[in-house]
C-alpha positions in Angstrom: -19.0 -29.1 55.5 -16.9 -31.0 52.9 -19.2 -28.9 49.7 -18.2 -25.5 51.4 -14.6 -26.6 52.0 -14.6 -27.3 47.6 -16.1 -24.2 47.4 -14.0 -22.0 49.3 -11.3 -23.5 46.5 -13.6 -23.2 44.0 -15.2 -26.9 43.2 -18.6 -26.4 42.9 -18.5 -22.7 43.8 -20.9 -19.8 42.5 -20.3 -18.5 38.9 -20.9 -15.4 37.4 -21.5 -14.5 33.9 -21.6 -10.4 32.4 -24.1 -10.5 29.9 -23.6 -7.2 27.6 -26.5 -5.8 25.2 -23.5 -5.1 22.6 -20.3 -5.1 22.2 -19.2 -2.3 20.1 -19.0 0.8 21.7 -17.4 4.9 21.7 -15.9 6.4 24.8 -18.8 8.1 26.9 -21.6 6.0 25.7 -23.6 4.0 27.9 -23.3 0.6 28.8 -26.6 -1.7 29.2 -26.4 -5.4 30.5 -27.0 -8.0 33.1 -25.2 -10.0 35.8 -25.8 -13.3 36.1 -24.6 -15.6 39.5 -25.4 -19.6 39.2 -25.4 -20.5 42.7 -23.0 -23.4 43.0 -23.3 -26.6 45.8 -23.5 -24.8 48.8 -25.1 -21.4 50.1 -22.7 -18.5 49.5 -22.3 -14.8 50.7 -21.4 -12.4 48.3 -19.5 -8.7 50.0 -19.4 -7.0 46.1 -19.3 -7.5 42.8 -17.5 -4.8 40.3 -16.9 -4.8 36.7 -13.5 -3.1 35.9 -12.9 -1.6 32.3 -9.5 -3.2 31.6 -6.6 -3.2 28.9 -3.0 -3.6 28.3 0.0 -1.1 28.8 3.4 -0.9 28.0 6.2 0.6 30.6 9.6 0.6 30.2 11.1 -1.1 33.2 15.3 -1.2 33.2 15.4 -0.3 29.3 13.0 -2.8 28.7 9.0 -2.6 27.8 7.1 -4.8 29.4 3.3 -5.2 28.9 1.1 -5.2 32.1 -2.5 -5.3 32.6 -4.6 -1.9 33.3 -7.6 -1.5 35.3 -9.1 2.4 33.6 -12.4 2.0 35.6 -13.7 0.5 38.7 -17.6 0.1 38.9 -19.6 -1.2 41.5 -22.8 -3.5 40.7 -23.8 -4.8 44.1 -23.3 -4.9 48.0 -24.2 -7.6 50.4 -26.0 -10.4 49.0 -26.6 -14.3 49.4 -27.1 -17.1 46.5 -28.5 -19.7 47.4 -26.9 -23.6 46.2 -28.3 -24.0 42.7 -30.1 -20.5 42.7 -29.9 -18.2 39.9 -30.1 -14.4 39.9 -30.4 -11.4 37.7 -28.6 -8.1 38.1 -29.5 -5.6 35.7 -27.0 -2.4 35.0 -26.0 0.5 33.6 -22.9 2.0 33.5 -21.3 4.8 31.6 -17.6 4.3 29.2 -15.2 6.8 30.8 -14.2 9.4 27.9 -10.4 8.7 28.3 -11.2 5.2 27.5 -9.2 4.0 24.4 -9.7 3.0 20.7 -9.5 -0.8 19.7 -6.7 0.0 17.5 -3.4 -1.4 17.2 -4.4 -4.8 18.2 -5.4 -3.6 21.7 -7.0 -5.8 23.7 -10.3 -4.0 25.9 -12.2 -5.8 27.9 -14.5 -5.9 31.0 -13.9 -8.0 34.2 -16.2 -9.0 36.2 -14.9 -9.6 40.0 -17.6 -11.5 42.7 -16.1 -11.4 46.6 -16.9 -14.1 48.7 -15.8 -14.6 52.2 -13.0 -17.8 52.5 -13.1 -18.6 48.9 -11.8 -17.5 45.4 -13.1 -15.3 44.0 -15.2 -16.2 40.2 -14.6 -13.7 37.5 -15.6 -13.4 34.0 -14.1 -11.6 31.3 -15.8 -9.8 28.6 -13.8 -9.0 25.4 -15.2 -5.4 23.6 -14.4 -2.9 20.8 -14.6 0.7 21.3 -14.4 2.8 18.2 -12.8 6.2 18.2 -15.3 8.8 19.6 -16.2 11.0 16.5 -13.8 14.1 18.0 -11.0 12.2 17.9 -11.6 10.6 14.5 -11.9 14.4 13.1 -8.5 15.4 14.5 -6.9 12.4 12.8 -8.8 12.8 9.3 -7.4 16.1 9.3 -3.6 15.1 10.1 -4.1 12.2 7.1 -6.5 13.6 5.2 -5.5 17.3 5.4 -1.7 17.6 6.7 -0.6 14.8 4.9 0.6 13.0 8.1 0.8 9.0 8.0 -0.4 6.7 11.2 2.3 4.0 11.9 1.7 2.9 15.4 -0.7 3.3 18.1 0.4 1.9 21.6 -1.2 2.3 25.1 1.9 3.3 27.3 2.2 4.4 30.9 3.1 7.5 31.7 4.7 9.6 34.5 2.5 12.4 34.2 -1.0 11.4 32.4 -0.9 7.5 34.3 -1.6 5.5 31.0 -2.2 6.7 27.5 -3.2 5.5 24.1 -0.4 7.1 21.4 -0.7 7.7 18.0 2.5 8.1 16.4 2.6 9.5 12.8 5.4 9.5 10.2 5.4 13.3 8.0 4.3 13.5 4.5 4.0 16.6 2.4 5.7 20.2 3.7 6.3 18.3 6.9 8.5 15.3 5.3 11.8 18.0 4.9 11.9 18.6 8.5 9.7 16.7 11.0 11.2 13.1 12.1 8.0 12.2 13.2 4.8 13.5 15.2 3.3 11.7 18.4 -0.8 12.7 19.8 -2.6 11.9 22.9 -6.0 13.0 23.2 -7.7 14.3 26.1 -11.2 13.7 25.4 -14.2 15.4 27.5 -18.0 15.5 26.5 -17.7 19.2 25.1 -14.1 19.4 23.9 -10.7 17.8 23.0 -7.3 18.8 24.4 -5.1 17.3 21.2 -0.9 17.3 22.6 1.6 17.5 19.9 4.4 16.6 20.3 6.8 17.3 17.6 10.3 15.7 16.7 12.1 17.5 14.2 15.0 16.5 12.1 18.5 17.6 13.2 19.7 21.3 10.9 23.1 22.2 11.3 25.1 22.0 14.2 22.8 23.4 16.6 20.2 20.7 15.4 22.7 17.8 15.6 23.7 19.4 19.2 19.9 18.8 20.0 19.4 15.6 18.7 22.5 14.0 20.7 21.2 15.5 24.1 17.4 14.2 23.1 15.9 17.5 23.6 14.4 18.2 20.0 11.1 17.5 20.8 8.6 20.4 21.4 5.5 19.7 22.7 2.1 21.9 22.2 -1.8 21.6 22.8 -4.3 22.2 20.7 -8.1 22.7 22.4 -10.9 22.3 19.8 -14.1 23.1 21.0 -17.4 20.7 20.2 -18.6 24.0 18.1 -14.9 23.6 15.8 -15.1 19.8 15.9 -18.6 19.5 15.0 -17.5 22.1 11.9 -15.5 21.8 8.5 -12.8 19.9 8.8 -10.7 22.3 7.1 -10.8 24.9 10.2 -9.4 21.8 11.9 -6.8 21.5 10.0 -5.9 25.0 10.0 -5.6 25.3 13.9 -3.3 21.9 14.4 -1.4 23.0 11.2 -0.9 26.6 13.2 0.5 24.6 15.8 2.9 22.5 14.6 4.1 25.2 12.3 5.5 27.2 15.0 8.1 24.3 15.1 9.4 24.8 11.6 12.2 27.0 12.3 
């Protein structure tokens, strides 16, 4: 009685440990590994164990940005099951990166957590640090604003957001053609398995009066999508180019 009563706060209570086959992944690729629950003093009954895909956010509470914790994906290993004191078991799985899962860039942290529920007593997790590489779509879009446009990345953040829930942002600072009139130009991507929806949005430098009017009353930013089909994406990158430059162009004047 006195080994469940530690248990229940932990002492001598089951432990679980997410073994991954890698670590380095893209968004929409599969994800191969094992669960593995040390049984601790004392029988235990287990109602679930998930893995949540997690990261950081920022939202802006009372003017000020504060950095929470994100859970993107929710996956479910196990039901019902028992672990015997000292027993060890194996649970194999495979589960699939959601495509709006973000790029380890900017210092953003990813990682999976693995949450085990028992009955009348804390619940063990384990915490799995990974890296997920920008999926090849979204690295064409970007070599095309660098590489092509002559647009500079300065920051990528994850942020919450009203309408899209969370985000990852890549803010850009204008180069070239674009350095005479564009403050600066923020993209979130969309990503799904057979296309990318690419938003612009586009601040532009305040012109005249009218432009100065704009600027004071914040509404100089003009926002446009792009959609780039697998067939464009997997082609040159200068027809890339071309369709977000025919975007952003329309906010020249």
């Amino acid at each position: 009685m006195f080994k469940k009563l530690l248990a229940s706060v932990g002492v001598g209570a089951a432990k679980v440990d997410t073994q991954l086959e890698k670590d380095h992944f893209v968004p929409g690729e599969e994800v191969h590994g094992k669960v593995v629950i040390q049984g601790g003093d004392v029988e235990q009954s287990i109602d679930a164990i998930h893995i949540f895909l997690m990261t950081e956010a920022i939202r802006e509470v009372d003017d000020r940005k504060v950095r929470e914790k994100v859970d993107l994906q929710k996956y479910s290993i196990t039901n019902q099951l028992s672990i015997q004191a000292g027993e060890t078991k194996e649970l194999p799985f495979s589960i699939k990166l959601p495509y709006h899962a973000p790029a380890s860039l900017g210092k953003l942290p990813i990682w999976f957590e693995t949450g085990v529920d028992i009955p009348m007593a804390l619940d063990p997790e384990d915490r799995d640090p990974i890296t997920i590489t920008p999926h090849p779509y979204i690295e064409k879009v970007l070599n095309a604003l660098e590489n092509n446009l002559g647009f500079h990345l300065r920051k990528v953040e994850m942020e919450a957001s009203k309408r899209f829930g969370y985000v990852q942002e890549f803010e850009f600072t204008p180069g070239g053609e674009y350095r005479s009139y564009l403050d600066e130009l923020e993209v979130i991507f969309f990503l799904q398995e057979n296309h990318v929806d690419v938003m612009l949005e586009v601040d532009r430098r305040a012109r005249g009066l009218g432009g100065l009017f704009a600027e004071a009353l914040e509404i100089d930013e003009s926002r446009a999508k792009v959609k780039l089909t697998s067939q464009e994406l997997n082609g040159p990158l200068d027809a890339v180019a071309r369709k977000l430059k025919q975007a952003i162009d329309q906010y020249k004047k």
